[in-house]
C-alpha positions in Angstrom: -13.9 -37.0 -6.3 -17.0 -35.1 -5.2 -19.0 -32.3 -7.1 -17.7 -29.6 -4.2 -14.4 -30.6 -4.8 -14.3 -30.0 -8.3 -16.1 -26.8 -7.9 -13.7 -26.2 -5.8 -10.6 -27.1 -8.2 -12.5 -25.5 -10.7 -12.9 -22.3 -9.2 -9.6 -21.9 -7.6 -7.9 -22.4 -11.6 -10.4 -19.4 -12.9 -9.5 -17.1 -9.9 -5.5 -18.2 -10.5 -6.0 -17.4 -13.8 -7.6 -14.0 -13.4 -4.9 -12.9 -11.6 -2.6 -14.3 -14.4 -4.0 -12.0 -17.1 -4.0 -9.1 -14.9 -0.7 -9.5 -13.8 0.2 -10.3 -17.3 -1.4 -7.4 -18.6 0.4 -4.7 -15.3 3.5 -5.8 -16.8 2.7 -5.3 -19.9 1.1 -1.8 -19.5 3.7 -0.3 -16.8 6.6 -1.7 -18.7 5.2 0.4 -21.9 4.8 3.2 -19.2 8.5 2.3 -17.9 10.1 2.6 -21.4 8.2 6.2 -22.0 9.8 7.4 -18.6 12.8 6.7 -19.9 12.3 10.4 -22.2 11.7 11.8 -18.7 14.2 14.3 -16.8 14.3 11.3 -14.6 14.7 8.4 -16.5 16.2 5.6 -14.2 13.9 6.6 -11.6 10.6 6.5 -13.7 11.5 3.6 -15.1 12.0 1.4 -12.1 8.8 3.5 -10.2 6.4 2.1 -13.0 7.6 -1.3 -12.7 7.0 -1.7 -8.9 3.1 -1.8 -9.1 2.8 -5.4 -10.8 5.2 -6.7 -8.4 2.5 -5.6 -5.6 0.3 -6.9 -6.9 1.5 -10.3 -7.9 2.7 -10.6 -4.5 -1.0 -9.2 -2.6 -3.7 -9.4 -4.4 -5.8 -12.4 -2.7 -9.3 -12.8 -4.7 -12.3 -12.4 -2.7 -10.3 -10.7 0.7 -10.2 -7.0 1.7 -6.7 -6.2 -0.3 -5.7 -4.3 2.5 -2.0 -5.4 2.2 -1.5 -4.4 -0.7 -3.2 -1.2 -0.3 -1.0 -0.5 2.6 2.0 -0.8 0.0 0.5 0.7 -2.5 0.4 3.5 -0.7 3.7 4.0 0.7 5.1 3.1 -2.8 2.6 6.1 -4.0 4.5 8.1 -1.5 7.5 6.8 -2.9 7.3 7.5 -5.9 5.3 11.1 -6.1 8.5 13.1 -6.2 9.6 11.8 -8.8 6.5 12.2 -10.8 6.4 16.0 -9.7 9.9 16.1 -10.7 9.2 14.9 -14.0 6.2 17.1 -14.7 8.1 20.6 -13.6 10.8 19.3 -15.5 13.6 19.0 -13.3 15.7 16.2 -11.5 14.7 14.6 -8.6 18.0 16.4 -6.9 16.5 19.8 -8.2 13.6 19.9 -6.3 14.8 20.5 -2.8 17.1 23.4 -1.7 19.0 21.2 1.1 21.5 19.9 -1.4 20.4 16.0 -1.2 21.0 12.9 -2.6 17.0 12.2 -3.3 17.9 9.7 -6.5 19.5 7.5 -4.1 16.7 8.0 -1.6 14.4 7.2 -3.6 16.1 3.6 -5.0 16.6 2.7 -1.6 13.0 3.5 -0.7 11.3 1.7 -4.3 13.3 -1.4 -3.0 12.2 -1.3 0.5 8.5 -1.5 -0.8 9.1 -4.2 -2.6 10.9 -6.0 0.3 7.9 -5.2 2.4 5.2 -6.4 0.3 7.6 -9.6 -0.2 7.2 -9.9 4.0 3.9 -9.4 3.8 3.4 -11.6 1.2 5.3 -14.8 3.0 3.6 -13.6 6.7 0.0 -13.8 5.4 -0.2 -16.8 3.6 -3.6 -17.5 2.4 -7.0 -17.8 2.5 -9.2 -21.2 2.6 -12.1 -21.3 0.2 -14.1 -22.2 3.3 -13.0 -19.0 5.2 -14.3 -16.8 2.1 -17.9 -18.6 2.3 -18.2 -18.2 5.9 -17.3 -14.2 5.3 -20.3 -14.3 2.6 -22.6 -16.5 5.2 -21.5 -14.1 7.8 -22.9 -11.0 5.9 -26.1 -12.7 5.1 -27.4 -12.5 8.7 -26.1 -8.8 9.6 -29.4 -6.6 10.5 -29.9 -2.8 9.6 -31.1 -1.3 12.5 -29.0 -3.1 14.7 -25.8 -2.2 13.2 -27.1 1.6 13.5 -27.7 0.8 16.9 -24.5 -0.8 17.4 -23.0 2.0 15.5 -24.1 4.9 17.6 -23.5 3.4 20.8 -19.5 2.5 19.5 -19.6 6.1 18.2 -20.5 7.6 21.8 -18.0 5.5 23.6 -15.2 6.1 21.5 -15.7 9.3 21.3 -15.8 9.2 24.8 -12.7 7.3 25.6 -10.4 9.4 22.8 -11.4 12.6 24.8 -9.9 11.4 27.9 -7.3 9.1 26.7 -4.3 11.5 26.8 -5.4 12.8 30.4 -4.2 9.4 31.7 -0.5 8.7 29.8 -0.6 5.6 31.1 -3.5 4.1 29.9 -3.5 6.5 26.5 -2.7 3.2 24.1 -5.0 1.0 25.7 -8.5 3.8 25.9 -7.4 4.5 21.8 -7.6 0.6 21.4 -10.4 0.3 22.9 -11.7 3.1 21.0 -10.7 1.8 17.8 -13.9 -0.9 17.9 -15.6 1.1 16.5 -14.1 0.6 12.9 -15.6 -2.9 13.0 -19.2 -1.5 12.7 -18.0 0.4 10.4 -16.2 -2.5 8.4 -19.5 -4.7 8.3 -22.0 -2.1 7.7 -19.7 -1.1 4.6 -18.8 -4.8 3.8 -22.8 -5.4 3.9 -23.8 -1.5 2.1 -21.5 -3.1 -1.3 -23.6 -6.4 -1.2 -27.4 -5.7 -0.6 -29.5 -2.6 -1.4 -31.4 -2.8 2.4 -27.9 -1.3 4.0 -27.2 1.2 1.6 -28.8 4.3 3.6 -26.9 3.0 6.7 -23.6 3.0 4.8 -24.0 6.7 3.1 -24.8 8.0 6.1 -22.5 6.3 8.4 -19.5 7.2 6.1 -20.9 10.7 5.5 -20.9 11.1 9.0 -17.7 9.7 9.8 -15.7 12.3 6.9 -17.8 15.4 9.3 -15.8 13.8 12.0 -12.7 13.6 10.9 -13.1 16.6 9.3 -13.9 18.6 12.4 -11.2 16.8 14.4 -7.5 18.1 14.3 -5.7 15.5 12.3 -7.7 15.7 9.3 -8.5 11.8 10.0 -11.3 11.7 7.1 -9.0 9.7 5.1 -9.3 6.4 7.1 -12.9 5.8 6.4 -12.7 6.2 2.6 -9.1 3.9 2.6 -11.3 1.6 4.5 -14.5 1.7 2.0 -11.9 1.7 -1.1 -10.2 -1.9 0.7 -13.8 -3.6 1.2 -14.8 -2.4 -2.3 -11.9 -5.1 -3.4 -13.1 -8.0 -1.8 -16.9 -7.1 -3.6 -15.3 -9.5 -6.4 -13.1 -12.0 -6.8 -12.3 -11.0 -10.3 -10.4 -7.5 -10.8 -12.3 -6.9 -13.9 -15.4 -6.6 -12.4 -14.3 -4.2 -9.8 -13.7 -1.6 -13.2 -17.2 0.2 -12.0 -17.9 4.0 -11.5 -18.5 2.8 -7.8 -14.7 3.2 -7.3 -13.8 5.9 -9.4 -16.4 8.1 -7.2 -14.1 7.2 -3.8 -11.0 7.8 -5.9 -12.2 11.2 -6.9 -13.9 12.1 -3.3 -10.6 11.2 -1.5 -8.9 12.9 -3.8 -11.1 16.3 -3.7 -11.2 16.1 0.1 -7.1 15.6 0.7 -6.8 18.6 -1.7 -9.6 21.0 0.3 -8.1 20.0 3.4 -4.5 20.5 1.8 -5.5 23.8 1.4 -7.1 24.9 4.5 -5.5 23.1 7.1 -2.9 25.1 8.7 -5.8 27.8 8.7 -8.3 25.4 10.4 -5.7 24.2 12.7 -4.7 27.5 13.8 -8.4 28.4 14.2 -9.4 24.8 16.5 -6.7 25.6 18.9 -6.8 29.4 19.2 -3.4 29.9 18.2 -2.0 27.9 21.1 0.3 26.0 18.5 -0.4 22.9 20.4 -2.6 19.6 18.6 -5.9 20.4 20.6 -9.3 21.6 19.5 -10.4 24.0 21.9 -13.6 25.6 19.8 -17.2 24.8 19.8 -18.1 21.5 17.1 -20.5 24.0 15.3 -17.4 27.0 15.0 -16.0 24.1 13.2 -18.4 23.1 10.9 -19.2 27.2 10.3 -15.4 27.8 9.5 -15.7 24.6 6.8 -19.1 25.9 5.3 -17.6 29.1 4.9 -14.3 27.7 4.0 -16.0 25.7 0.9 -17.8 28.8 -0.3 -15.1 30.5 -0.9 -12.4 28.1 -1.9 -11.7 29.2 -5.8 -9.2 27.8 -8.6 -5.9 29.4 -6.3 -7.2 27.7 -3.5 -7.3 24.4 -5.4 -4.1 24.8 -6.5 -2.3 25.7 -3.5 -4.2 22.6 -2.2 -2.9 20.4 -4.5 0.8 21.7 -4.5 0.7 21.3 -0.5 -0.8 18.3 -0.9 1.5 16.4 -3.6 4.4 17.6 -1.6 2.5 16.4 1.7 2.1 12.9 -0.2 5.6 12.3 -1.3 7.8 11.6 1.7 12.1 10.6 0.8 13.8 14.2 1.9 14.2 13.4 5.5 15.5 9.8 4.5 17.4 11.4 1.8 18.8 13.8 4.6 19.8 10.8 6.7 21.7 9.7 3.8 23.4 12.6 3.7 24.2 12.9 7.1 24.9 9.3 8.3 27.3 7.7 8.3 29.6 10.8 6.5 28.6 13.1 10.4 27.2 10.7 12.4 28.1 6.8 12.6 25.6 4.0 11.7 23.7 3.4 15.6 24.4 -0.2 15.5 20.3 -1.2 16.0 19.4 1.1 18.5 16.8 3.5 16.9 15.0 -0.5 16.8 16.0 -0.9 19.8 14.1 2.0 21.2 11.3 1.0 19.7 11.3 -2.4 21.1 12.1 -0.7 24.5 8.8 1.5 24.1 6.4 -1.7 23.7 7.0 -1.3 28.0 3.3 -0.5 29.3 4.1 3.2 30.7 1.3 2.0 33.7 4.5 -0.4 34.9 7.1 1.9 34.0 5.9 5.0 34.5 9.6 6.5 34.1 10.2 5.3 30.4 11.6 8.3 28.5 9.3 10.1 26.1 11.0 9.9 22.5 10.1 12.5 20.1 10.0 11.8 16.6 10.8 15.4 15.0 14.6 15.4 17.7 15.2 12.2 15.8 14.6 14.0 12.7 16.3 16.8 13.6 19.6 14.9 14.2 19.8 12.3 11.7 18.7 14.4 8.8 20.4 17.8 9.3 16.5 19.3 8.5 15.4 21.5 11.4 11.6 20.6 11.6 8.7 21.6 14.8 8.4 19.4 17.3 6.4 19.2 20.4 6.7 22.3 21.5 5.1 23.6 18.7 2.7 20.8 18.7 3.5 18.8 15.7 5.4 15.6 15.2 7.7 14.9 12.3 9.3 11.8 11.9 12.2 9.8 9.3 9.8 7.0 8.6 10.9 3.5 9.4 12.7 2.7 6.3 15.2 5.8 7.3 15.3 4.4 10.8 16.7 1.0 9.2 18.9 2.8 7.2 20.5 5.1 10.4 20.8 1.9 12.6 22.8 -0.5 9.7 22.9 1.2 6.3 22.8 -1.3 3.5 22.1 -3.8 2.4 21.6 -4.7 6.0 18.3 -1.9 5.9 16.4 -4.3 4.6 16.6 -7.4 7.2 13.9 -5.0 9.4 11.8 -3.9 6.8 11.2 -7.5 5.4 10.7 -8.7 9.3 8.3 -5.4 9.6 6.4 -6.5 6.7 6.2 -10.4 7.4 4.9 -9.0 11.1 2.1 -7.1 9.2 1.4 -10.2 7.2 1.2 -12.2 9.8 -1.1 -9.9 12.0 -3.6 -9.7 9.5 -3.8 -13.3 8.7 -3.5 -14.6 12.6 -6.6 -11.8 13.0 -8.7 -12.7 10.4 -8.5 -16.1 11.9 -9.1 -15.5 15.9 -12.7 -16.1 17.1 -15.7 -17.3 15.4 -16.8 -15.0 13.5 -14.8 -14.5 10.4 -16.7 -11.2 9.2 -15.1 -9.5 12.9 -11.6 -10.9 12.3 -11.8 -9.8 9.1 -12.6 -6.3 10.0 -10.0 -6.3 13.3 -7.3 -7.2 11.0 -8.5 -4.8 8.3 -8.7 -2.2 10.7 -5.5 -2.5 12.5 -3.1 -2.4 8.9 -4.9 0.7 8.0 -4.8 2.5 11.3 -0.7 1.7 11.5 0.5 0.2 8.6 -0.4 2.8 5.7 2.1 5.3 5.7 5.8 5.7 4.9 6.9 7.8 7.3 5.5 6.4 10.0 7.7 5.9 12.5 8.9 2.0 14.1 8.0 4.3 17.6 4.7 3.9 16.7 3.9 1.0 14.7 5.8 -1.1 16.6 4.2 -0.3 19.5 0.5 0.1 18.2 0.9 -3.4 15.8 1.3 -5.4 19.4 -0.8 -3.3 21.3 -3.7 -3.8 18.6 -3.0 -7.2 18.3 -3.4 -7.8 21.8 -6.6 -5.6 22.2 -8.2 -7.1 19.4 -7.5 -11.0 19.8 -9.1 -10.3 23.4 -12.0 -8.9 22.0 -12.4 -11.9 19.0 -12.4 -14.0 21.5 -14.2 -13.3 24.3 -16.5 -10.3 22.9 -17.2 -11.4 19.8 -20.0 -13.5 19.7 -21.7 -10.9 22.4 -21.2 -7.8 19.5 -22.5 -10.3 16.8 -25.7 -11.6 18.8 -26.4 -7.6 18.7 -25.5 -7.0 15.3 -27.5 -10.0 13.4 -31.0 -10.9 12.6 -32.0 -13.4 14.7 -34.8 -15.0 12.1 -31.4 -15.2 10.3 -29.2 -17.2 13.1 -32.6 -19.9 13.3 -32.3 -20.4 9.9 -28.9 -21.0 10.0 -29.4 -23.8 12.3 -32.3 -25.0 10.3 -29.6 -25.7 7.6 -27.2 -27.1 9.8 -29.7 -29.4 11.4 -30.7 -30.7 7.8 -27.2 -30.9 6.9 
């Protein structure tokens, strides 16, 4: 047996056995945490919610990749679980906390399982890495080049920017110009992977993430949040080993996101209301330095009440079972089980609107509306508010039969990011494609299968073009060329 291939054996043990001991020691910890919820005014609930988090990440956590995956069900099982936690702390049940009379304990099981389900499809569509793959993503960040990825960078910057302000002008191309769009988040992808690795890209990385929270900050959506879920994912793959990853590095994103999602918590409706002059429609129809004046003055004056009233809004923004507790309630005790066809729909919308330009427009706040008995705004009133796609299971077949989706939904994510990370040849750009499609439609809980269905295939089908036939154009623009000759200098030794 050869020196590489012990290396290799050798190194795959110590990684397997890293993520042993920390598995070991999540069960070990969020049992003890488990067994001290059981004192809580929820005690069933608290106790299954703690145990949850080793199972992610025995099931996700892949040493030396982007953990993505499980960040995406992290997340949601965050989301999941936050009632309860709110619950707990104002010292009520989980059924006390909302005034529409619902069953949120059962909601809530249903939804703990369906995370775990999830993370189990993900787990069996992703497979897993080669040890090869992981050098090439290290070989691949040696030859990236400062100034041309800030060059790249602005020039993705000005075309998406571009593309989103005309993209809902043409409904039939809207998905395709947001793909499109969307390239820019693998600049963004390598100059962060490359700003955690070596010192020369570290002004580049401040300053393009800096930039990008001022844009999503001055947009409508508040969209600030993808690039620090995105630096937060890369900062995982900057070891193989979870103990090394304790640093301050990642308690300063953790603290930042969580400062910004309570400022914006607490001035959005204000700031929304301001962009589009009171038009109650998603549109930002003021001047971008009106909107970075109403921020500055917005800061300056935001005090303890303000912080409060952010994080309230927020933490009950965050936690997201009422409308699928609502559902419960409603179906099938009012309305019958659909039989598969809120999937159905979904399936039905994957139809290019450019051939079918007569496809009915589904809104996700009448589904809400119906199935949960909770009036919410719609479209009229510019906003969207949806069941989430575990719900959507739930309405079409109830259970146990709920969870034969959300395990196909989650082997479909798993199987996206792996097929991604593998398409062209350049591992660092599949990397960041599949990287960047799970965060942009795979985070949330209540997203709805409308959407994720759609934007999973449509990504996935934008993307793999680009791998493969514009890949090796963005990286000859994006590398060191001294760097590609001594690359084949080592091949031609080798």
């Amino acid at each position: 047996m050869s020196n590489i291939e012990v290396n290799s054996r050798n190194n795959h043990f110590a990684l397997s056995s890293d993520k042993k001991s920390v598995t070991y020691f999540l069960w070990g910890f969020c049992g003890l945490l488990a067994v001290l919820g059981l004192t809580t005014p929820n005690p069933f609930e608290t106790f299954i919610g703690c145990l949850i988090w080793p199972i992610l990440f025995w099931a996700l956590w892949r040493p030396g990749e982007p953990p993505v995956l499980l960040f995406a069900s992290f997340f949601q099982a965050v989301q999941v679980f936050t009632p309860v936690v709110v619950a707990n702390f104002a010292g009520e049940t989980i059924d006390q906390t909302t005034r529409y009379q619902l069953d949120m304990s059962t909601a809530f099981y249903l939804a703990a399982l369906s995370i775990v389900v999830l993370a189990l499809g993900m787990k069996i569509g992703s497979g897993s890495a080669s040890p090869q793959y992981l050098k090439n993503l290290d070989k691949n960040s040696q030859e990236l080049n400062p100034s041309k990825l800030a060059i790249a960078y602005v020039i993705f910057l000005v075309i998406s920017t571009f593309l989103e302000s005309i993209a809902f002008a043409y409904p039939a191309f809207t998905q395709l110009l947001l793909g499109i769009s969307s390239f820019r988040w693998l600049i963004i992808f390598s100059i962060a992977w490359a700003g955690f690795r070596y010192p020369k890209f570290y002004l580049l990385s401040i300053f393009t993430n800096l930039l990008e929270i001022v844009i999503g900050f001055t947009g409508f959506f508040g969209e600030f949040r993808v690039v620090l879920f995105l630096l937060l994912v890369v900062y995982g793959a900057t070891s193989t080993k979870v103990r090394k990853l304790l640093k301050p590095q990642a308690l300063i994103l953790i603290s930042l996101l969580l400062a910004l999602a309570v400022y914006w918590q607490g001035v959005k409706s204000d700031y929304r209301s301001f962009v589009n002059l009171g038009t109650q429609t998603q549109e930002v129809n003021v001047s971008l330095e009106d909107r970075l004046s109403f921020h500055i003055d917005s800061i300056s004056k935001f005090g303890t009440e303000d912080i409060e009233g952010g994080l309230e809004s927020g933490l009950d923004r965050l936690g997201y079972i009422r409308f699928f507790a609502g559902s419960i309630k409603t179906v099938p005790s009012v309305i019958p089980y659909q039989d598969g066809r809120l999937w159905s729909e979904a399936f039905a919308n994957l139809a290019p609107r450019l051939l079918f330009p007569d496809k009915p427009v589904i809104e996700d706040s009448r589904r809400t509306n119906i199935f949960s008995g909770i009036r919410v705004a719609g479209a009229a009133q510019g906003t969207s508010v949806s069941i989430g796609y575990v719900g959507e299971s739930y309405i079409d077949f109830g259970v146990p039969i709920m969870y034969a989706p959300v395990f196909a939904l989650g082997f479909f994510w798993g199987w996206i990011y792996r097929f991604l990370a593998n398409t062209g040849s350049i591992p660092l750009l599949g990397q960041a494609a599949a990287t960047a499609l799970i965060l942009n439609v795979a985070v949330y809980f209540e997203s709805s299968n409308l959407k994720i269905l759609a934007g999973g295939v449509i990504s996935l089908l934008i993307y793999s073009v680009f791998l493969r036939f514009g890949g090796k154009i963005v990286w000859k623009w994006i590398t060191s060329k001294r760097s590609n000759l001594n690359q084949k200098n080592q091949l031609d030794v080798q």
